[in-house]
C-alpha positions in Angstrom: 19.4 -81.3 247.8 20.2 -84.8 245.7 20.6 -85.1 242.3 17.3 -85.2 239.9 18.6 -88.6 239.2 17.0 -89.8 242.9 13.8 -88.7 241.4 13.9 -90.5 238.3 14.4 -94.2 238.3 14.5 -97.3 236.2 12.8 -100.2 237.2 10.3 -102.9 237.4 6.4 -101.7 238.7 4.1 -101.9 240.0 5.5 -99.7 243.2 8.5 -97.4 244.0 8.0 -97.9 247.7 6.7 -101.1 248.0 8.4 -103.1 245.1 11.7 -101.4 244.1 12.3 -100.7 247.8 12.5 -103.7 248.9 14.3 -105.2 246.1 17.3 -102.4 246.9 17.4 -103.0 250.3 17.5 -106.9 250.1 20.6 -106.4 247.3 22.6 -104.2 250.0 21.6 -106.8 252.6 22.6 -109.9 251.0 25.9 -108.4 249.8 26.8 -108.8 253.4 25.8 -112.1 254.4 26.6 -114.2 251.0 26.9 -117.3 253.5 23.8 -117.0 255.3 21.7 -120.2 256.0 18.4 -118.3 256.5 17.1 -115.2 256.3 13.9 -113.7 257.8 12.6 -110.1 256.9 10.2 -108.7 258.7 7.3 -105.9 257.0 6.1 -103.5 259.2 3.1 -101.2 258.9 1.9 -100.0 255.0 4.5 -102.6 253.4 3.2 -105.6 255.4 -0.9 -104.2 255.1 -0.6 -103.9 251.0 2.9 -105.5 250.4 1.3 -108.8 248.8 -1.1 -106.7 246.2 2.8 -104.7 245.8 4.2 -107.6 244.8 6.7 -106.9 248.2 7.6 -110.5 248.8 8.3 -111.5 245.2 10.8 -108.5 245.3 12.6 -109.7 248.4 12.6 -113.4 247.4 13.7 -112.9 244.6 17.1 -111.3 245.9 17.3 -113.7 248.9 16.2 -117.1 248.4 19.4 -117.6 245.7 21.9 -117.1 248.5 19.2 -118.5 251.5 15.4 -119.6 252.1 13.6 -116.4 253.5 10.5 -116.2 256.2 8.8 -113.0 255.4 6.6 -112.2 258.4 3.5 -109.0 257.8 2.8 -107.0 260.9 0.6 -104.6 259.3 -0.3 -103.1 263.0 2.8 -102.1 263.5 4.1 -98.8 262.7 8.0 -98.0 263.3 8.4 -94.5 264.5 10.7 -93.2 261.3 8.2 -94.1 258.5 5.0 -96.5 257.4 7.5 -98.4 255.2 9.6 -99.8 257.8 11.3 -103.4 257.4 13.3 -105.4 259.8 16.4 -108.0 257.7 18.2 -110.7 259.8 20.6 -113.1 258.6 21.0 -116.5 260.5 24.3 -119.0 260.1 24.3 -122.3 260.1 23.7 -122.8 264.1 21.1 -120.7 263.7 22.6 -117.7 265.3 21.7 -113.6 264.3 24.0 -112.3 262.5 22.5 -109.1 262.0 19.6 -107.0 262.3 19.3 -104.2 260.2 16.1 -102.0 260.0 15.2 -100.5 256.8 13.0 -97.7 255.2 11.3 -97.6 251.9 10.4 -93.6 251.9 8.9 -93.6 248.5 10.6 -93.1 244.8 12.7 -96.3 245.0 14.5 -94.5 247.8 15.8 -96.0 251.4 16.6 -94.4 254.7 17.8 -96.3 258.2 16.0 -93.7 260.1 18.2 -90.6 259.7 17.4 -87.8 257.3 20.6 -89.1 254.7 19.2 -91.9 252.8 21.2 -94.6 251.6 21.5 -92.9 247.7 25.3 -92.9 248.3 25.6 -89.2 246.7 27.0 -85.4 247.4 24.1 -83.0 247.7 23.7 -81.6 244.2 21.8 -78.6 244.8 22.6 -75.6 247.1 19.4 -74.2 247.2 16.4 -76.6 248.4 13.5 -74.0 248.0 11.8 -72.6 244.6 11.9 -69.1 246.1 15.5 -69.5 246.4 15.7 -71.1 243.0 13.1 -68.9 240.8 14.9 -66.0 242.3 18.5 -67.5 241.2 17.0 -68.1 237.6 15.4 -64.6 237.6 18.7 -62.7 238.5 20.5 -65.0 236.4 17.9 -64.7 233.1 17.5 -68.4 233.1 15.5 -70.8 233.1 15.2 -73.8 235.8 16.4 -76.3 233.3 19.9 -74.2 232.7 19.5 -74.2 236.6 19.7 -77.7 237.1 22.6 -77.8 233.9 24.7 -75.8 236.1 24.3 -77.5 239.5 24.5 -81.2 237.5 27.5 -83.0 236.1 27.9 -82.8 232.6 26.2 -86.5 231.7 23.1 -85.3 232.9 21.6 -85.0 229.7 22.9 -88.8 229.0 21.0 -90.1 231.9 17.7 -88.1 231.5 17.7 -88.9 227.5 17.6 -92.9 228.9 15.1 -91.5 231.2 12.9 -90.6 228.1 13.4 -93.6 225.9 12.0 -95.6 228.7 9.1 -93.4 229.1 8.8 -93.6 225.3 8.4 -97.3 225.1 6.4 -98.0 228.0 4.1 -95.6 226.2 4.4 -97.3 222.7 4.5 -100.8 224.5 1.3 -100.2 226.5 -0.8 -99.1 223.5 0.1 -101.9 221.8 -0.7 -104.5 224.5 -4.3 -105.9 225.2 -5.3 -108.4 227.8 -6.2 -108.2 231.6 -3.5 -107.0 234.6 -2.2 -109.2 237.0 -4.4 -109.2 240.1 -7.7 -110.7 241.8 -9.7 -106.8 239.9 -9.4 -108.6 237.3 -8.9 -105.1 235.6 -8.8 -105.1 231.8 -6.1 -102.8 229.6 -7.7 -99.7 228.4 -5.1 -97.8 226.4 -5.3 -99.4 223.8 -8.8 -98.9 223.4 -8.7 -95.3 224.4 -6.0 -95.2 221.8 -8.1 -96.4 218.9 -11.3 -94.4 220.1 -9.4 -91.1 220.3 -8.6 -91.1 216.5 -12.0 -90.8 215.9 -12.8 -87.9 217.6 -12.2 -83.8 216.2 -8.8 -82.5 216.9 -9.7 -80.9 220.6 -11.2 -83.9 221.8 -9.0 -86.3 219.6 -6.0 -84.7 221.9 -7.4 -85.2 225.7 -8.5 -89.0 224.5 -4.6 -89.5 223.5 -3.2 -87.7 226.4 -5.1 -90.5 228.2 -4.6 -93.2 226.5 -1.0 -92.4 226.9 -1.0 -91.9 230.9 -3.0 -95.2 230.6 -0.7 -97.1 228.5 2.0 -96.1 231.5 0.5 -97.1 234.8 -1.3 -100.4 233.0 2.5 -101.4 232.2 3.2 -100.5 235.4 0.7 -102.5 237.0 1.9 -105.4 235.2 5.5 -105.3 236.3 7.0 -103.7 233.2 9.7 -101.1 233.3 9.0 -97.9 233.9 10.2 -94.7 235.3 9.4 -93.1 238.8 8.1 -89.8 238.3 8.2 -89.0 241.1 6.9 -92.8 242.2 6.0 -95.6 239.8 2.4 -95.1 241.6 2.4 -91.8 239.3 5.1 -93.1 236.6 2.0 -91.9 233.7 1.8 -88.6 234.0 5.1 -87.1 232.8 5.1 -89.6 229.8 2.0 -88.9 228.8 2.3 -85.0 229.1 5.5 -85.1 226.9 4.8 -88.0 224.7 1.7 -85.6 223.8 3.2 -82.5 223.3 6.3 -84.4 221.4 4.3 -85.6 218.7 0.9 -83.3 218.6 3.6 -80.1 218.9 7.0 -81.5 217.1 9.0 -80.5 220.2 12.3 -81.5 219.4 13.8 -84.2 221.8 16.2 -81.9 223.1 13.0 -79.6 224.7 12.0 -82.4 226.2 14.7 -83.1 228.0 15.1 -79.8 229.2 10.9 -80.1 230.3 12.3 -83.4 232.1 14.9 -81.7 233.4 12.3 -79.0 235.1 10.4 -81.9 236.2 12.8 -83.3 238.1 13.9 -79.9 239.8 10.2 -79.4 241.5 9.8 -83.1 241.9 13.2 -82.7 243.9 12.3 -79.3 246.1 8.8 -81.8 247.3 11.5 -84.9 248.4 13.4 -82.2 250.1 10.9 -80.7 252.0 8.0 -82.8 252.3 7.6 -86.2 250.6 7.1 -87.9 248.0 6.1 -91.1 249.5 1.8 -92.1 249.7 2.5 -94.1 252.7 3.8 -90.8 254.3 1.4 -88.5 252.7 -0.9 -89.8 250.6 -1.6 -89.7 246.9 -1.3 -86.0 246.9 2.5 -87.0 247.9 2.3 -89.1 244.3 0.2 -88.3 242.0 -0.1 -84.9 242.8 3.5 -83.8 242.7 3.2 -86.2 239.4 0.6 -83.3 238.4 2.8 -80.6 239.8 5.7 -81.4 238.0 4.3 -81.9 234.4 2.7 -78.8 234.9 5.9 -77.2 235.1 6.9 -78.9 231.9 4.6 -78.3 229.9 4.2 -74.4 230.7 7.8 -74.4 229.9 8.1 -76.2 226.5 4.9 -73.2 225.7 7.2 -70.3 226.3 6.3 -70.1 230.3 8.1 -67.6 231.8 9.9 -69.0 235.5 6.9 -67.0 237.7 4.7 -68.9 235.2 6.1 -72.4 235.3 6.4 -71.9 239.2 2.2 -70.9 239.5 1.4 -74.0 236.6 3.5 -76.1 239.3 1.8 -74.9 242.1 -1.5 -75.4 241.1 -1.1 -78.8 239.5 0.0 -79.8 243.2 -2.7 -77.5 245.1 -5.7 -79.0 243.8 -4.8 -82.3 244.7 -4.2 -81.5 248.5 -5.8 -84.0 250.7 -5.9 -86.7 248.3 -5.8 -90.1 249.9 -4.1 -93.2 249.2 -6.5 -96.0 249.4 -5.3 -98.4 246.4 -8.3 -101.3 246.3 -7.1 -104.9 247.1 -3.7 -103.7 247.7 -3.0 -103.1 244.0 -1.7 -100.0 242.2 -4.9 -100.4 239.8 -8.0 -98.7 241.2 -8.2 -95.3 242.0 -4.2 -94.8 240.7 -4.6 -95.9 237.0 -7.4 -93.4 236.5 -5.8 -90.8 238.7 -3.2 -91.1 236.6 -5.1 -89.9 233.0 -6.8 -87.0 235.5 -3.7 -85.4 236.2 -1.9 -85.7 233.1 -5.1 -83.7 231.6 -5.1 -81.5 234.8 -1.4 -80.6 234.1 -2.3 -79.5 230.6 -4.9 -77.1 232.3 -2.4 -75.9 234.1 0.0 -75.0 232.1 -3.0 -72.8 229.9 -4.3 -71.0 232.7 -0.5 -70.3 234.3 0.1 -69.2 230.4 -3.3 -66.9 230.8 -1.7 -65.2 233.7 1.4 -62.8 234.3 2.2 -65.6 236.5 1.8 -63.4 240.1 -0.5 -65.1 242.5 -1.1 -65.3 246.5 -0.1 -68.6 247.1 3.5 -70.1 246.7 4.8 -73.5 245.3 7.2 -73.7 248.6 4.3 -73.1 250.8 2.1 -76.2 249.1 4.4 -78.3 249.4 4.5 -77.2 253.3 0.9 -77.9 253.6 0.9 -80.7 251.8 3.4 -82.3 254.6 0.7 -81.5 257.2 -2.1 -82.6 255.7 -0.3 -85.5 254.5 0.7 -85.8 258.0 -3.1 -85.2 259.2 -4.3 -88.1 257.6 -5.0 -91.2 259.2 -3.5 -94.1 258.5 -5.9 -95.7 257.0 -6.4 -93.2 254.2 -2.0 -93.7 253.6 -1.7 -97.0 251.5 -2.8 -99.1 253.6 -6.5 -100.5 252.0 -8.0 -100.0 255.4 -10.5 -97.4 254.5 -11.7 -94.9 251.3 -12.3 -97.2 248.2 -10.6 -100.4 249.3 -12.6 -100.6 252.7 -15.7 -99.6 250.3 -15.2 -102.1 248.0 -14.4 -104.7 250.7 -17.7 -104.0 251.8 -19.7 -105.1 248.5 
């Protein structure tokens, strides 16, 4: 298993798969062909059927067209047999000859694949173990917990990287309160957080803290959705989650910064175990494959900054990703605004319900984390294609309709 580092990225929104991508794979492409006359790229599938609401082609032009104009061509009937996100590169000389095909996957997170199981991250499996059992049994004989588990198997900047990691989640927080206005788009979709922000300080303490956790997750996915920087976690699809779990708890709790690293840290390690085995990727799976592990894994956090014991974190993990099995990915228009904004403030709050009824527990229950994250695969897998991020049917086709 890779390093947490492949789950947490730093980019530019709105989408992992769709925007940041595509942007990687033309870099690696146009590093070999710095002469070419022409390119063309070819979008297969999800990327060609919601690439334009994804902001697809602005990534790719904006790598290619220094070096050489680009012809970007959809084909969003055509599925390549390795993954929805499937795009085709050619680079032509001045006689107009190929120089080279090269077919490329997006498989969610920022991440790329040519079709093999290795992806194109360029790193040394990290982890020896790629199951929780196997992990939560390590931390158990070991009287650890996961985040000393992931400080063991990591190199020793880890906690470097994932404090970067939080001040970007910090001030796309702090930055989307702040900003008012409409998001970029034919919705038309006005900025809530700041709103939510305001209203929640009117409210008692119990409800004064939902309407902030929120307005947080909002302020997150509305930067997102206008092409700020944010962090996958595990996707930029469901980059509000963590930061509004842990920008919560931070300041309503006074966990020191370090604790939230070592929540992050925990994060990243059942984020990781889902990429492993399943995937993280709504074009693969569906939301569920987003926003749910999203749910999953600041469940794990937050039931560890309260004390959580590792059965305890593992069941808060389990159910944040349980009860959002089946969930489709049906973004309307295309853009990563309606349902996923929303979604977005649900599961932050549903992680937080998580974590207090794992904490209720003595964390034993029937159900395993590993064996969600198997059935999430197969239900992701079930669903239709329409219902995998491609605005062919659930709201988009609904709201095509009026």
């Amino acid at each position: 298993m890779k390093s947490i580092r492949e789950i947490y990225k730093i980019g530019i929104g709105p989408s992992s798969s769709h925007t940041m991508g595509p942007h990687r794979a033309s870099k690696i492409f146009v590093e070999r062909h710095e002469n070419a006359t022409h390119f063309e790229v070819t979008l297969y599938g999800s990327l060609a059927a919601t690439g334009k609401g994804h902001m697809t082609d602005m990534a790719i032009e904006e790598v290619l067209t220094p070096v050489a104009p680009v012809t970007i061509h959809w084909e969003p009937t055509v599925f390549l047999p390795y993954h929805p996100n499937g795009m085709k590169f050619a680079a032509f000389d001045a006689d107009g000859k190929i120089n080279e095909e090269w077919t490329v996957y997006s498989i969610g997170g920022g991440n790329l694949s040519e079709g093999i199981e290795d992806t194109l991250a360029d790193v040394e499996d990290t982890y020896q173990l790629n199951t929780l059992t196997e992990i939560q049994a390590w931390c158990e004989d070991h009287g650890m917990s996961f985040w000393e588990y992931v400080e063991q198997c990591e190199s020793k900047d880890i906690w470097d990287f994932l404090a970067e990691v939080w001040h970007v989640m910090e001030d796309a927080v702090k930055r989307g309160i702040e900003t008012e206005g409409v998001l970029p788009g034919v919705l038309h979709l006005p900025r809530k957080a700041s709103t939510y922000y305001v209203k929640a300080q009117g409210f008692r303490q119990s409800l004064q803290s939902r309407g902030l956790v929120y307005a947080y997750a909002l302020a997150v996915s509305e930067e997102n959705a206008a092409g700020g920087t944010v962090v996958t976690a595990p996707t930029c699809g469901a980059c509000g989650v963590i930061p509004a779990v842990l920008y919560h708890l931070r300041h309503a709790h006074n966990f020191s910064e370090t604790k939230i690293l070592h929540a992050l840290a925990t994060a990243g390690l059942f984020g990781n175990i889902v990429k492993q085995n399943a995937s993280i990727s709504g074009a693969d799976v569906g939301c569920q494959g987003e926003v749910g592990v999203a749910c999953a894994m600041a469940s794990a956090a937050s039931c560890q900054l309260f004390g959580g014991t590792p059965s305890q974190v593992e069941y808060a993990a389990e159910m944040g990703l349980e009860h959002h099995l089946g969930m489709t990915c049906d973004p309307v228009c295309g853009l990563v605004q309606i349902p996923c904004i929303e979604r977005n403030a649900f599961a932050a709050a549903r992680a937080l319900d998580a974590n207090l009824y794992s904490t209720f527990s003595d964390g034993k229950h029937r159900v395993s984390f590993d064996h969600v994250v198997e059935v999430m695969k197969q239900t992701g897998h079930d669903l239709p294609s329409v219902y995998k991020e491609t605005s062919e049917g659930g709201l988009a086709r609904a709201y095509r309709k009026k």
